[in-house]
LOMISE-324855 format. One line per field, with one value per residue (C-alpha): residue in three letters; z negated, x, y negated. Coordinates in steps of 0.001 Angstrom, whole numbers, plus 524288, in hexadecimal, padded with zeros to 5 digits. Layout:
LOMISE-324855
code: [ALA:...]
Z: [Z:...]
X: [X:...]
Y: [Y:...]
***
This chain:
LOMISE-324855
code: [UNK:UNK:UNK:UNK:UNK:UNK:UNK:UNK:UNK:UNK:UNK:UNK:UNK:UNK:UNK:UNK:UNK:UNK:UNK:UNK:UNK:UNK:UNK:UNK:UNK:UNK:UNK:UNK:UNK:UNK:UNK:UNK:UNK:UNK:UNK:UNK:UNK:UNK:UNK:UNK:UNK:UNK:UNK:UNK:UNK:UNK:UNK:UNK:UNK:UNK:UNK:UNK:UNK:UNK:UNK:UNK:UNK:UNK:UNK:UNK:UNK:UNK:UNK:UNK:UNK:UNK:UNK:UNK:UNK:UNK:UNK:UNK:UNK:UNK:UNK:UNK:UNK:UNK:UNK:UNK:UNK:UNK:UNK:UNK:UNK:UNK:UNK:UNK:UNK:UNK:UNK:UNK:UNK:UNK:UNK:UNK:UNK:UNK:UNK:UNK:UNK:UNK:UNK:UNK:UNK:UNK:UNK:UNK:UNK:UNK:UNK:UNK:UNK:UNK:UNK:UNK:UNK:UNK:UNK:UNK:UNK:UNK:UNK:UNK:UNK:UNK:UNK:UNK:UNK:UNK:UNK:UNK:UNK:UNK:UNK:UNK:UNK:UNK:UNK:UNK:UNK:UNK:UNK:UNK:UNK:UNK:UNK:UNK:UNK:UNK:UNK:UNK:UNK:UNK:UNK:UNK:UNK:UNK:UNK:UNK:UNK:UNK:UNK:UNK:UNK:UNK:UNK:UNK:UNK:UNK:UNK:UNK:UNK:UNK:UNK:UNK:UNK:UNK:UNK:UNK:UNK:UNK:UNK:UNK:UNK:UNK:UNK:UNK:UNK:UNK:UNK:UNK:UNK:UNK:UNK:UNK:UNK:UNK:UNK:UNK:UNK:UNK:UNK:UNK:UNK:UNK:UNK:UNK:UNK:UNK:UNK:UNK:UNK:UNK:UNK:UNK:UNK:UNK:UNK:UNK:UNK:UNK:UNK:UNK:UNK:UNK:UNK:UNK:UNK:UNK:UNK:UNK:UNK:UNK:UNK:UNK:UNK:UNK:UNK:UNK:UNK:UNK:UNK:UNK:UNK:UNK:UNK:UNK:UNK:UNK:UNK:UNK:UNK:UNK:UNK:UNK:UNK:UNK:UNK:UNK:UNK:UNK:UNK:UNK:UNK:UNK:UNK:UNK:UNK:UNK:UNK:UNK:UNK:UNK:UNK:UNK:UNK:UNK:UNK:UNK:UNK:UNK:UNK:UNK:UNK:UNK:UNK:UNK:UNK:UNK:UNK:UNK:UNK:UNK:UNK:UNK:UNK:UNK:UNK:UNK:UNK:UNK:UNK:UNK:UNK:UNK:UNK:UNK:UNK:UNK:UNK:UNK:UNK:UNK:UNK:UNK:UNK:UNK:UNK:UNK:UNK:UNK:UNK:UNK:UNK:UNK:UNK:UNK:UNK:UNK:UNK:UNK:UNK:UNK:UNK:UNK:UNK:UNK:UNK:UNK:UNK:UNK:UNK:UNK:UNK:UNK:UNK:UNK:UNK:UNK:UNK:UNK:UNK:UNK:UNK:UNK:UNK:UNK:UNK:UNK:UNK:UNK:UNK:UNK:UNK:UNK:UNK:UNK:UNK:UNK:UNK:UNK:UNK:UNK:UNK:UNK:UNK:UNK:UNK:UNK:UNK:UNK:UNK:UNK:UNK:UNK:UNK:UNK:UNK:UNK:UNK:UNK:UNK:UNK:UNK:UNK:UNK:UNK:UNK:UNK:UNK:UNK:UNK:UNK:UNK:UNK:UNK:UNK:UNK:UNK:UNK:UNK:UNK:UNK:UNK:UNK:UNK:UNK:UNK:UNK:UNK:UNK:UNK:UNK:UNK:UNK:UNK:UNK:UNK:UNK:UNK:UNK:UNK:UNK:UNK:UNK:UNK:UNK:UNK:UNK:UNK:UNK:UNK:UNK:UNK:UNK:UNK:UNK:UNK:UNK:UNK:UNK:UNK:UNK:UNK:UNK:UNK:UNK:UNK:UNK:UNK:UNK:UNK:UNK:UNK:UNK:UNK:UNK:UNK:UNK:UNK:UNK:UNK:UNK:UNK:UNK:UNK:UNK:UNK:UNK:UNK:UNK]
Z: [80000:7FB9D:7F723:8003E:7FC5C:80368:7FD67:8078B:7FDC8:7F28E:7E96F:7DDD0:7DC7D:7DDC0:7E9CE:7F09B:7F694:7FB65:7F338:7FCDD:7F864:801B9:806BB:7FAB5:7F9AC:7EC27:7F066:7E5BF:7DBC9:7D74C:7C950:7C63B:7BB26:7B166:7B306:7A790:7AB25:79CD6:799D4:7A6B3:7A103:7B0C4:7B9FC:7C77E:7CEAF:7C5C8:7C7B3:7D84C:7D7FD:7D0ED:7D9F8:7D6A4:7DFFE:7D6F4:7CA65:7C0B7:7B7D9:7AF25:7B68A:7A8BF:7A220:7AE8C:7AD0E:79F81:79FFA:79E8D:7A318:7B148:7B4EA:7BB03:7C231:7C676:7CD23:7D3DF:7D7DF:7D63B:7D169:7DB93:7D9BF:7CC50:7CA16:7D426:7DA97:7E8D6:7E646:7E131:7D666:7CEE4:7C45D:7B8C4:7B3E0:7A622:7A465:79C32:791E7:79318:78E13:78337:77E6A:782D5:78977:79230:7959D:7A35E:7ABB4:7B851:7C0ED:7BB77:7BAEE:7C84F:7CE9C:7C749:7CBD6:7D6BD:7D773:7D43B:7DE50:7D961:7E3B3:7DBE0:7D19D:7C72D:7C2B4:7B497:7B284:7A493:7A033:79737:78AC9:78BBF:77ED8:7862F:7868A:79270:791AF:78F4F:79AC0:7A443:7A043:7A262:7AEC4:7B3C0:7B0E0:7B6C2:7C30C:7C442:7C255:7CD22:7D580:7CFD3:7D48D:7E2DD:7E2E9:7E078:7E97B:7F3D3:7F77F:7FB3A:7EF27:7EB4F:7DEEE:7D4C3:7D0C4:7C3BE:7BFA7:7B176:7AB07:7A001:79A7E:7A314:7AEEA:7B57A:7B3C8:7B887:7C4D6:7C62F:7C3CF:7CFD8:7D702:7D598:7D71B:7E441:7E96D:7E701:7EFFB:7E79F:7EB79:7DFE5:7D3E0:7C4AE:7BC9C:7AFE5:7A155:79FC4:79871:78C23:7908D:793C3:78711:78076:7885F:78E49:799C2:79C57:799AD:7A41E:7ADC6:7AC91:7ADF8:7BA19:7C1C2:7C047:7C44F:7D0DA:7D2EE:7D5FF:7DCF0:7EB26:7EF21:7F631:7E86B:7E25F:7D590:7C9BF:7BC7F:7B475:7A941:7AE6A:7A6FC:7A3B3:7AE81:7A885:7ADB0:7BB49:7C0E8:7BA4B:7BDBE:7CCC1:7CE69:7C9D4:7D533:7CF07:7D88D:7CF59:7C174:7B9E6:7AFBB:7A477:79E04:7A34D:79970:78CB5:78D9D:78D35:78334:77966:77E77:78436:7919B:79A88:7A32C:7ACA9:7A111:79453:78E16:7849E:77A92:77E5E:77046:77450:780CC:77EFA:78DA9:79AD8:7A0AA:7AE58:7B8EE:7BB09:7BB90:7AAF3:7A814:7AE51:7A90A:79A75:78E17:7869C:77A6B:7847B:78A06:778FE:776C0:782FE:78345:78F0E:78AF3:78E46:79BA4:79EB6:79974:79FAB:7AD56:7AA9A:7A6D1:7B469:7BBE1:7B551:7B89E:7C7D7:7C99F:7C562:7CDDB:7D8DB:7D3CF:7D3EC:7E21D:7E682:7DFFB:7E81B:7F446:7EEFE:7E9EF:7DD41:7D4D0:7CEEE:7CAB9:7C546:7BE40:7B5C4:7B2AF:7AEA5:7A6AA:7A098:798CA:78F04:78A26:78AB9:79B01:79D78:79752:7A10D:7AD14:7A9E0:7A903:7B762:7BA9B:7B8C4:7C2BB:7CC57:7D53B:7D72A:7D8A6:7E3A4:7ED9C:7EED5:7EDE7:7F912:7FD70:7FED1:7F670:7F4D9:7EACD:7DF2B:7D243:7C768:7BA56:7B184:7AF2E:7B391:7C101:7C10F:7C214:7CE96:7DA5F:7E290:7DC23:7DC36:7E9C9:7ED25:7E4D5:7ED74:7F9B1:7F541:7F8EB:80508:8076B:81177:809E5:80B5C:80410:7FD43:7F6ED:7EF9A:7E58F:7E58D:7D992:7DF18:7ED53:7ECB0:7F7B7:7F975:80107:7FFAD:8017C:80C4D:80720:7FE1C:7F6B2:7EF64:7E22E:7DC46:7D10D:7CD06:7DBA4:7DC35:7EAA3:7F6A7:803CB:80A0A:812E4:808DB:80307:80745:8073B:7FD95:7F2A8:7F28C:7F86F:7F2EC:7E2D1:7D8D9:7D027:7C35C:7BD13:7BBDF:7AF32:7ACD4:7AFE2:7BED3:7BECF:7BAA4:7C3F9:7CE85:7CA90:7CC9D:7D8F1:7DA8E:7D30F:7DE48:7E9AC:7E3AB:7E11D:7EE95:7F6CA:7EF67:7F85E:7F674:7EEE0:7E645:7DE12:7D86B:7D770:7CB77:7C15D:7B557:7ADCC:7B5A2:7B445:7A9AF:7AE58:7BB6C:7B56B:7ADBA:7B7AD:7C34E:7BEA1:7C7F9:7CD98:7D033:7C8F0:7CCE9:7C884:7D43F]
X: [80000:80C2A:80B43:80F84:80EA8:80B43:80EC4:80653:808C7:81148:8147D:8213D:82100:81388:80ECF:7FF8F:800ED:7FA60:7FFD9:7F9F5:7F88E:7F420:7E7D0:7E551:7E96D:7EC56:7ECAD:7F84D:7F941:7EF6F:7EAFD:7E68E:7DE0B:7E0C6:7D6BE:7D485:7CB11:7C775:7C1ED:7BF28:7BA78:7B85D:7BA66:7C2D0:7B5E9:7B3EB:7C2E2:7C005:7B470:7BA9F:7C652:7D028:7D7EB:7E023:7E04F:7E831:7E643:7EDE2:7F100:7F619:7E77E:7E0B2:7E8EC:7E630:7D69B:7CDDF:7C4AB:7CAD6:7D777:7CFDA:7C796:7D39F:7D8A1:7CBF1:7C711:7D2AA:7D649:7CD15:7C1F9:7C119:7C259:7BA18:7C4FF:7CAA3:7D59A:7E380:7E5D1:7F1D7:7F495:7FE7B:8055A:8045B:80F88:806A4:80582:8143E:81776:80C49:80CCB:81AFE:81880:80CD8:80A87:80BCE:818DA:81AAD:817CA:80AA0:806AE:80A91:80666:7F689:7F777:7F914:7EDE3:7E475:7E6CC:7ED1F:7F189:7FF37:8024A:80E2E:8180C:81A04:82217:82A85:824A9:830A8:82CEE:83368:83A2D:84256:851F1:857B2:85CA3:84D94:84AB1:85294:84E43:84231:84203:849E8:83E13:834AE:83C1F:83E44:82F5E:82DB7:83634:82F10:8210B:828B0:82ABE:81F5C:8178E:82121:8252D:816E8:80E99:80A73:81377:81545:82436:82453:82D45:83418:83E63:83BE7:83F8A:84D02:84B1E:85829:850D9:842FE:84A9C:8522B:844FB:83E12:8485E:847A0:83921:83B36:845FD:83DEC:8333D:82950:820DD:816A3:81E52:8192D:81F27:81E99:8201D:81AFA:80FC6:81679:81DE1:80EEF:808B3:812CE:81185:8210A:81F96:82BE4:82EF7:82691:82C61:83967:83413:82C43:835A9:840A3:839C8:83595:84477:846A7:83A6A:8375E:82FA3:82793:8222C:81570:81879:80F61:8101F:80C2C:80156:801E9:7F404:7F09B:7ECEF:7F3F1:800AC:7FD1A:8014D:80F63:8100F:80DEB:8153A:820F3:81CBA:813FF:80914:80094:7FADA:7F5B9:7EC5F:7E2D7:7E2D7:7D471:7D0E5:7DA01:7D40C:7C716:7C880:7CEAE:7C36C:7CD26:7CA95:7D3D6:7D772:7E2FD:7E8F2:7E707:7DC0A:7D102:7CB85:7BBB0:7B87F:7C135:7B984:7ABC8:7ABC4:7B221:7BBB2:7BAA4:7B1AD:7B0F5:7A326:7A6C5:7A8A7:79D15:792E0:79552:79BA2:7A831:79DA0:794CC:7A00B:7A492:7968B:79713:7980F:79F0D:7A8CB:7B38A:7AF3A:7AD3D:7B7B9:7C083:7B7F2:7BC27:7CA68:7CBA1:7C4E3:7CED3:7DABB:7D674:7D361:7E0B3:7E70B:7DEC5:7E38E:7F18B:7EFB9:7EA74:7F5A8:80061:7F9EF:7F854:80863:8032B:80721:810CD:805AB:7FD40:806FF:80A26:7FE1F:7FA4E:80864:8062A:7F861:802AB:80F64:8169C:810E6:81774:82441:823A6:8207A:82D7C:834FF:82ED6:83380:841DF:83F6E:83E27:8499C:8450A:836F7:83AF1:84015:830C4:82947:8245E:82941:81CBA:8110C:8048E:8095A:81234:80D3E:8178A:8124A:81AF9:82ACF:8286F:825C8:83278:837A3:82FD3:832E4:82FA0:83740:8427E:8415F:840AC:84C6A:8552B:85051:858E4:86491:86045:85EA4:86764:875AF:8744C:88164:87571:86AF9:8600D:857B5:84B59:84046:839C3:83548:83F7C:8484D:85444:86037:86E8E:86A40:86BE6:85F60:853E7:84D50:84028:83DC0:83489:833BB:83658:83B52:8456C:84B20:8433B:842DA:83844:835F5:8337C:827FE:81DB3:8231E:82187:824BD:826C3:81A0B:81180:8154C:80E76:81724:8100D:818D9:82588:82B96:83895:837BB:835B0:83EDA:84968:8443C:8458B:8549E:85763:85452:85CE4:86842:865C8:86713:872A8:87ACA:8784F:87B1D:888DB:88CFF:880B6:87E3F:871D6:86B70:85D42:854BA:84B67:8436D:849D1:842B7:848E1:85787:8595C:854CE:859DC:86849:86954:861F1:86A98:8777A:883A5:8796B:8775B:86853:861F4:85560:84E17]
Y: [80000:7F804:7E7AB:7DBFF:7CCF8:7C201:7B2F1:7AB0F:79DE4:798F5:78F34:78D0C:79C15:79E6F:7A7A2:7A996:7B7BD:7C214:7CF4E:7DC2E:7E9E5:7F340:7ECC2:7E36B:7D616:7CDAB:7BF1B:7B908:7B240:7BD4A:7C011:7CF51:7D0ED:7DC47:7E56C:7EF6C:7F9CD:7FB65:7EF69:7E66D:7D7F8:7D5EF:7E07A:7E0EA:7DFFF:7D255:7CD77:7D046:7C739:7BD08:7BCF6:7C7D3:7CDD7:7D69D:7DD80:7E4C0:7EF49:7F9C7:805FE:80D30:8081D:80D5F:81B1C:81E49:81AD3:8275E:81C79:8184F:82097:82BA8:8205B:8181E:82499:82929:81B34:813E2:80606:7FC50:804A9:8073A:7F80F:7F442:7EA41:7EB42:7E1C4:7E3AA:7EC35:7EC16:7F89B:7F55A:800CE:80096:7F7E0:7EDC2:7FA0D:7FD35:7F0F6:7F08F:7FE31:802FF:80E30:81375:821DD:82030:821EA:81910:823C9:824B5:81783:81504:8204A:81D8C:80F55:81612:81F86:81567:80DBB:801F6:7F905:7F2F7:7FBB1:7FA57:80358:80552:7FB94:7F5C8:7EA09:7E52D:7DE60:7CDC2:7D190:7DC0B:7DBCB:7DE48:7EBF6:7F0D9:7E686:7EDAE:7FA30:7F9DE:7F14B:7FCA5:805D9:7FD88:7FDBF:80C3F:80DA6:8033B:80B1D:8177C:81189:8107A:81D88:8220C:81A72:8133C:805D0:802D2:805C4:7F980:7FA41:7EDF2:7EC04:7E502:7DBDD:7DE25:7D94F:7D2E5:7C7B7:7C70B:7BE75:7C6D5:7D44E:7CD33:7C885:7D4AB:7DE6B:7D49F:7D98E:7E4B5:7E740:7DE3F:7E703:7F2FC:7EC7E:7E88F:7DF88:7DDDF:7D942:7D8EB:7D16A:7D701:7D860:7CA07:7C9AA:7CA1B:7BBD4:7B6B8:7BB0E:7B4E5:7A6A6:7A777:7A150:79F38:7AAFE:7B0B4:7A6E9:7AB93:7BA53:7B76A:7AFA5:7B933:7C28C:7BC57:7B71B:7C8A0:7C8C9:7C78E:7BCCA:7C53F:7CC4E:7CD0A:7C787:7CCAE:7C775:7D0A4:7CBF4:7BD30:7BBC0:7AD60:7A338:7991F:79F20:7A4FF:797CB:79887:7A7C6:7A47C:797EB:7A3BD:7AB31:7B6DB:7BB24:7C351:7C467:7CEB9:7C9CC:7CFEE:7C281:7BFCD:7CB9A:7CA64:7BC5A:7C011:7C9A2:7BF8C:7B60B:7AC45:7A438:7A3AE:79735:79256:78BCC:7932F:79A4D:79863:79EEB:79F65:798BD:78DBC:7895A:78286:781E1:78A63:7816E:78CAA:78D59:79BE5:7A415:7A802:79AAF:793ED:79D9D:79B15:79401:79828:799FA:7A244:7AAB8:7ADA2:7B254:7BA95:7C946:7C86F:7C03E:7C6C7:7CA54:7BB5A:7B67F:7C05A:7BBAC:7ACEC:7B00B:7B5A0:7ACB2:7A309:7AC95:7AE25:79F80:79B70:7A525:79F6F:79178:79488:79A06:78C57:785AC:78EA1:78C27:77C60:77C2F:77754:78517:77C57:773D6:77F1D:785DE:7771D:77788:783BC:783B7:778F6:7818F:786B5:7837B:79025:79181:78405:78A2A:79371:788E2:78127:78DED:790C2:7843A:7881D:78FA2:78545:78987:79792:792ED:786EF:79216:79729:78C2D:785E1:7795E:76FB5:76FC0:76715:75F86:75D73:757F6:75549:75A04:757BA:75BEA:7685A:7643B:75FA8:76CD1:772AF:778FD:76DAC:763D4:76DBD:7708C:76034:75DCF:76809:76303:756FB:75CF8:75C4C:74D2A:7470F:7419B:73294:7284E:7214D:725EA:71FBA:72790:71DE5:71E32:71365:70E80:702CC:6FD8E:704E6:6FF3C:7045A:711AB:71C47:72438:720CC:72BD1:72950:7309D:737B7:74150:74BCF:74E0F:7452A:73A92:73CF6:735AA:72C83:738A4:7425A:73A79:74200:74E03:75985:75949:748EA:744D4:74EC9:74F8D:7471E:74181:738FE:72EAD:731A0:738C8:73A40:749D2:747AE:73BD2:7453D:75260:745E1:74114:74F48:74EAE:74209:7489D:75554:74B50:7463F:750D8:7561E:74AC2:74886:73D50:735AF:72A67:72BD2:71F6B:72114:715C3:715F4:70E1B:70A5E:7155D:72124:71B15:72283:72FE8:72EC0:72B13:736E6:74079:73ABC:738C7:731F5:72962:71D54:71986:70B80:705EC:6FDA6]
***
């Protein structure tokens, strides 16, 4: 049947695609609901009419049921659930890592993911605890790969086959495991052990985890993040460059009686009214839905409603180039999530090399801005402006004479020319009044310039107020005020 992926758009690291097995098709970003056949709170059939094109459930849960093993066998996975999209199996890995050991070898749980007629299935891999040193690390990212390589045996180079991603808490083994799974042809790639990092809030944490392992990668994998459960942090997880989410956060919510939304989540007795417009939402009150027997069932309803319609939002915003936008925003919900934004921003060389080059629009939002890709990117096309004896570095519109070329400025780019004025990123970014932050991102741009065009002169032209910071930000030259 095998797995092929198709980006058709992008934006920072975040991908639209088209991810094909055998004669199904799971448009990306993509979120696939958990799906416990034991206790439902909205069936497959439910999730398809409100949107789903995928799910997920628990191969080792489905094996040991009296209830549904004999079932999944005879009628297999799409018609026991009632769903003719994508259906991912997880091994029992999740129960690995809770209870330390599962009765089931890798043979077995590949070979029943198998027979029920999962269309990507997942070998029994290691999920290694954050807390691990790296000796244990090694070893048992060695076992997951000769059960990876195990799972190719049995069923060839075209079973549609996930390769997980461990590795720990050691961005060298991440990269190196992403490698590895690459170089064995893999083309569907979980990223996992991560939960524990997201249950905890570490953010950044998770950053560094997920970008090493897409540095071993190929670009042209499937990236899965294993657990990625909240909405608030889908935008963060694909501006990173993961494709698909596995989620049972739409039930655990419910069950606890807490309401999900794109920034947070409520408890029901907090809200006096629904702040969504979803078919849950309209029909009744917080107070109504607490007195309900059905709570659960609605709440679980709303809280996926809430979970597709911000993958549908962060789709618009990749095809729009405002991800960066989205993901300040939704960051900027909890303290620990914008942690882990400016630790993605470090990231700002890797993330420049896939990011396309024009976009709608660039609106500054605050220091962080200072550090994306598109300011990045502008401040090394510098070193490509023409070497001239003279040059003027120009805060203001004023008359300039004396000078062999006259650059304009404007934060937190840095010089551009006349002819660049209504050009991306220049024309098209929306700068407020300028703070001292994007003053500096824009002398570094100067100070770029400078150092590489060695035999030209460079004097910047500013008000009074910005002597100061342009002095210390641009040393060796010469500063004038108009």
């Amino acid at each position: 049947m095998g797995i092929t992926f198709e980006v058709t758009d992008k934006d920072i690291g975040g991908r639209i695609g088209k991810l094909k097995v055998g004669d199904r098709v799971l448009p990306t970003p993509a979120i696939l609901p958990v799906i416990n056949p034991h206790v439902p709170l909205v069936t497959p059939a439910e999730m398809a009419r409100m949107g789903a094109r995928g799910i997920i459930t628990n191969a080792y849960i489905i094996s040991r049921s009296a209830e549904f093993r004999q079932r999944a066998l005879i009628e297999g996975l799409h018609s026991l659930y009632d769903f003719d999209g994508v259906i991912m199996t997880d091994s029992g890995s999740f129960q690995l890592s809770v209870y330390g050991d599962i009765r089931i070898t890798n043979r077995e749980t590949v070979e029943f993911q198998k027979a029920v007629g999962s269309d990507i299935f997942v070998p029994l891999d290691i999920p290694t605890p954050p807390d691990a040193d790296r000796d244990r690390t090694r070893s048992e990212l060695a076992v997951t790969m000769e059960r990876l390589r195990e799972a190719r045996e049995i069923f060839g180079d075209e079973a549609p086959i996930a390769g997980p991603v461990q590795g720990g808490m050691y961005p060298d083994i991440r990269t190196e495991a992403g490698s590895a799974v690459s170089d064995a042809g893999f083309l569907f790639c979980p990223i996992g052990a991560v939960v524990p990092l997201m249950e905890s809030y570490r953010y950044a944490d998770l950053v560094d985890v997920v970008m090493a392992a897409k540095k071993g990668l190929s670009p042209a994998a499937c990236v899965h993040l294993f657990g990625a459960g909240h909405p608030s942090m889908f935008a963060l997880a694909v501006a990173m460059g993961c494709d698909v989410f596995d989620s049972a956060a739409y039930a655990l919510y419910a069950r606890e009686g807490r309401y999900l939304t794109a920034h947070g989540s409520y408890h029901l007795e907090e809200l006096t009214t629904f702040p969504c417009p979803c078919e849950v939402c309209r029909s009744m009150t917080p107070h109504a839905m607490m007195k309900s027997g059905d709570r659960e069932r609605l709440l679980a309803r709303h809280n996926l409603h809430v979970t597709f319609a911000e993958i549908d939002r962060i789709h618009q915003a990749i095809v729009d180039g405002t991800l960066y936008d989205l993901v300040d925003e939704r960051c900027r919900s909890h303290p620990m999530l914008l942690r882990g934004y400016r630790q993605f921003l470090k990231y700002g060389k890797t993330l420049e090399t896939a990011d396309r080059v024009s976009k709608r629009r660039f609106f500054y939002r605050g220091s962080e801005s200072c550090l994306r890709t598109e300011v990045l990117r502008y401040q090394e096309s510098l070193t490509r402006f023409p070497e001239n004896n003279r040059i003027l570095v120009s805060f203001d519109r004023g008359e300039a004479k004396g000078f062999d070329a006259v650059y304009f400025f404007k934060p937190p780019f840095g010089p551009y020319p006349q002819e660049m004025s209504e050009t991306f990123p220049i024309g098209q970014s929306e700068i407020p009044d300028w703070d001292e932050e994007m003053v500096r991102s824009g002398c570094r741009g100067i100070t770029i310039l400078a150092k590489t065009h060695p035999s030209s002169e460079v004097t910047v032209r500013c008000e009074p107020r910005w002597v100061s910071i342009v002095t210390a930000e641009c040393p060796g030259m010469k500063v004038m005020s108009p």
